[in-house]
C-alpha positions, 0 to 999 in steps of 0.5 A, a space after each residue: 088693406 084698409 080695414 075700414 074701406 067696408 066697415 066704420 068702425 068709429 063706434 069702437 069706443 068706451 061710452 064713457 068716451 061719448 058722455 065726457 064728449 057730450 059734456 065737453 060739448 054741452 059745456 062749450 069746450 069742444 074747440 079747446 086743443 089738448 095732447 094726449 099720450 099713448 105709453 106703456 108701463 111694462 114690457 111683456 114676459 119681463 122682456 127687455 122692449 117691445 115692438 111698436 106696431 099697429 100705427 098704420 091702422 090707426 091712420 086709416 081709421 082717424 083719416 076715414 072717422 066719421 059716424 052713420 045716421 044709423 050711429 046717430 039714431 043708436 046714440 039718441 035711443 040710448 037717452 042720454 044725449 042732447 040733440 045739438 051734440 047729435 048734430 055735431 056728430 053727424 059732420 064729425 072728423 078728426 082735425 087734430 094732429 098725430 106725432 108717432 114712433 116710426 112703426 116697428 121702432 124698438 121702444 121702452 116704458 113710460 115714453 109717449 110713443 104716439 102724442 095725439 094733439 086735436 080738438 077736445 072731443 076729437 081727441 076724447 073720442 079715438 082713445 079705444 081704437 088707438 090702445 086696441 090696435 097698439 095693444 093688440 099688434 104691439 103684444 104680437 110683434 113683440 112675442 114674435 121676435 122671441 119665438 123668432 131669436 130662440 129658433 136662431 136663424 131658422 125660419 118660423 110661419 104663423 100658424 095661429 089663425 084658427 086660435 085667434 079670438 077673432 078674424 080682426 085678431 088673426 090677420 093683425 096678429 099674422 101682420 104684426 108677427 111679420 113685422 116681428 121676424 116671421 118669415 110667412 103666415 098661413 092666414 091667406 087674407 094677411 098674404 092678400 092684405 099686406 103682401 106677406 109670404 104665404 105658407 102651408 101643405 096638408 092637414 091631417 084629414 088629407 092623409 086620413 081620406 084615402 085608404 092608406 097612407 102612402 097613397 095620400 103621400 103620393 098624391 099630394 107629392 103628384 100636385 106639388 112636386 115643388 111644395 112637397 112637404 108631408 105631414 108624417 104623424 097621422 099614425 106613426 112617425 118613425 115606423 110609417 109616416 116617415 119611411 113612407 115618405 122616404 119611398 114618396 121621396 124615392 119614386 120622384 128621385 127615380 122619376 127625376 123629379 128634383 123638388 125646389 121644396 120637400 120634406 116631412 112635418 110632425 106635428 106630435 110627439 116628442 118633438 126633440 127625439 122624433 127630429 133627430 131620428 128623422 134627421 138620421 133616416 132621411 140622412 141614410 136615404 140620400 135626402 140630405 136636403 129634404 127639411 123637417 118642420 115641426 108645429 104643435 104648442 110651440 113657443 120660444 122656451 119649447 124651441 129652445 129646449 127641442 134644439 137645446 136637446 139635438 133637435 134637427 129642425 129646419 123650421 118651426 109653425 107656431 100658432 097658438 101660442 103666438 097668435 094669442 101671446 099665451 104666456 102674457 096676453 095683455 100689453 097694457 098701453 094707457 092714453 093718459 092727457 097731458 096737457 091742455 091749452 090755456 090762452 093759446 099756450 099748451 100747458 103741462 097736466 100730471 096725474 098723481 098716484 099712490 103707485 108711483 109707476 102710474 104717475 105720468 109724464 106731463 105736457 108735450 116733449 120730445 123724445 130722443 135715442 141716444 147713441 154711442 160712439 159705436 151706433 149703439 142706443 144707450 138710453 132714451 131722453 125726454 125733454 121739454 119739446 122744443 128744448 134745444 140738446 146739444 150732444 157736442 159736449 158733456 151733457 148732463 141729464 137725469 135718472 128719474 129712478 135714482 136722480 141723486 147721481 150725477 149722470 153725463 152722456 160723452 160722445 153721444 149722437 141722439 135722433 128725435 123719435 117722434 115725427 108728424 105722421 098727421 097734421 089736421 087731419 091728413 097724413 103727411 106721408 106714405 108710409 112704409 109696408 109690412 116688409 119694410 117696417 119689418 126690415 126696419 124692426 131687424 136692423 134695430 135689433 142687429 145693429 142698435 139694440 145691445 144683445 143683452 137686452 135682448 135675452 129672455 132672462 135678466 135683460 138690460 135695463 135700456 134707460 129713460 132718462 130726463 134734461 134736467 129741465 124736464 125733470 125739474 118742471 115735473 117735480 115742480 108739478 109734483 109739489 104744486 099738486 101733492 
């Protein structure tokens, strides 16, 4: 799906983005190249990474950035820019080049996952779309794959369309969780767009619409013998929903009717007793292989607790709590400039802060994964880009957190992270769909990641380290700029 195919969204932007680029303009630095990266400063829910997602929806919009007449004519009643600029947008697109993270790469804070190098007002002008799509899907991935490795191997959908804060928000999201470990979405449009397994059975208004509930149980059971899942707590799970759906089950049994897929949802309740007693009675009705799924409010800490109490649950619907990241709703990634062109060299830019995490990391680099001898990531680096790193002997790097201690990375393989994924212009490849980035994201975290990075309480701190030249640029700008 190409969100932008019947809408153009290239006024989604701060206006102060417009003014900087009216000036800039106006002031003959438009053609002046600059890089800007996009980085984070914190993982989520004190979490051990993220999950960068989002990147094809920003190719897509740079590839089709332009402005309507209608955009123009908005631009000139608000007064406050010259007509010559004006003009100049009317034939805009973006030229410049995008470096990026593979999407669904596992990432850290304060590493450039995207490095934008373009044009002055280009690249001025795409900073609110580029956050708003990493922002957004990279919060969603991530809080996925929590609720995913608490429900350990059982199978969780996305229920969250109708608690997401828009249509854009729910087909995203139900994209971006995909990409983060759920199995299928209930959002039929994100099944369309990207391919995604669908899911979904009845609402509760299916069993309230006929005059009892066994018979709704029996019709619904008539049209989808192979999807028979019954929504059991309407009125009363374990003396009613559930024997009602025994008998339904019986009837098909008796009928030989052998479902591929059947079972009971409870939606309500107490989720953790009300499993365990279905378990037992579906048991002692010879429906050994009927599932139960349970929805409602659910999260990585409500799943964990349900089963962590004998909770018999074969897969979870989790909506709201997934679809808006409740417990942390805001990801925080920045788009800060890093260096600018002077006499045909990109030359290195620091912001300085009285809040030391906020000082960034100037000029362009590169950013490598380092691994072990046994495949696993220990730390990320950034060099100067460019920088030539020879992991065939002892190398000595630097702790920016505690740069007094001598650190050396032995028997160590490293791999760049950042590839071209635009050059003036034009994307340079295909890229992956939604099942392969997933697959991609599962890989990482099975075979790369430590585990202990991945626990919700405490987890390992993954390391991103710098080449002693690198370090030794940044303090001098520090110096030169305090």
């Amino acid at each position: 799906m190409r969100i932008y195919d019947e809408r153009n969204v290239s006024m989604m932007m701060d206006l102060y983005e417009m003014t900087m680029a009216n000036g800039y303009y106006l002031l003959e630095n438009q053609d002046t190249h600059v890089a800007f990266d996009v980085f984070y400063r914190r993982n989520p829910d004190s979490a051990g990474f993220a999950i960068f997602t989002g990147l094809e929806q920003i190719v897509e919009y740079l590839e089709g950035l332009h402005f309507d007449p209608e955009d123009i004519d908005y631009l000139r009643s608000l007064g406050q820019f010259d007509e010559s600029f004006l003009s100049y947008l009317a034939d805009f697109c973006f030229s410049g080049d995008l470096y990026a993270f593979p999407e669904g790469t596992i990432m850290y804070p304060n590493e450039p996952v995207i490095t934008v190098v373009a044009p002055l007002v280009e690249a001025q002008l795409i900073e609110t779309e580029l956050l708003t799509q990493i922002n957004h899907q990279s919060l969603i991935a991530t809080k996925a794959r929590r609720i995913v490795r608490s429900a350990e191997g059982r199978p969780v959908s996305d229920f969250g369309a109708r608690r997401a804060h828009n249509n854009d928000a729910a087909i995203y999201g139900a994209r971006a969780a995909y990409i983060g470990g759920v199995a299928a979405t209930a959002t039929v449009s994100s099944g369309q767009h990207f391919g995604i397994p669908v899911s979904g059975t009845m609402a509760h208004s299916w069993v309230m619409f006929y005059k009892n509930e066994l018979e709704s149980f029996r019709k619904f059971a008539s049209i989808y013998p192979d999807n028979c899942i019954l929504l059991v707590d309407t009125y009363d799970v374990l003396h009613q929903g559930l024997p009602n759906a025994i008998q339904v089950f019986t009837e098909m049994r008796d009928r030989g009717i052998a479902s591929k897929n059947y079972g009971i949802r409870i939606d309500s309740g107490d989720l953790a007793y009300l499993t365990a007693r279905s378990r037992k009675m579906l048991d002692e009705a010879g429906f050994t292989d009927a599932k139960i799924i349970i929805s409602n409010s659910l999260d990585e800490y409500t799943i964990r607790s349900i089963l962590d109490q004998g909770g018999q649950v074969d897969a979870f619907g989790v909506g709201e709590r997934l679809i808006t990241s409740r417990s942390e709703p805001v990801f925080g990634a920045v788009y800060k400039l890093c260096a600018v062109e002077e006499d045909g060299q990109m030359i290195p830019r620091i912001k300085l802060s009285e809040t030391p995490e906020k000082i960034t990391n100037p000029g362009l680099k590169d950013v490598y994964r380092i691994y072990d001898a046994d495949g696993h990531a220990v730390a990320d680096l950034i060099t100067r880009q460019g920088e030539e790193l020879d992991l065939s002997n002892r190398y000595d790097f630097v702790d920016p957190i505690k740069p007094w201690k001598r650190r050396a990375f032995e028997n160590c393989t490293a791999k760049k992270l950042q590839v071209k994924i635009i050059e003036a212009g034009k994307r340079t490849s295909q890229l992956p769909s939604a099942k392969e980035i997933a697959s991609y994201v599962d890989r990482q975290l099975r075979e790369e990641i430590w585990d202990t990075e991945q626990r919700f309480e405490n987890p390992h701190i993954h390391y991103l380290d710098m080449s002693p030249a690198y370090y030794e640029m940044k303090m001098d700008m520090l110096e030169t700029n305090r």
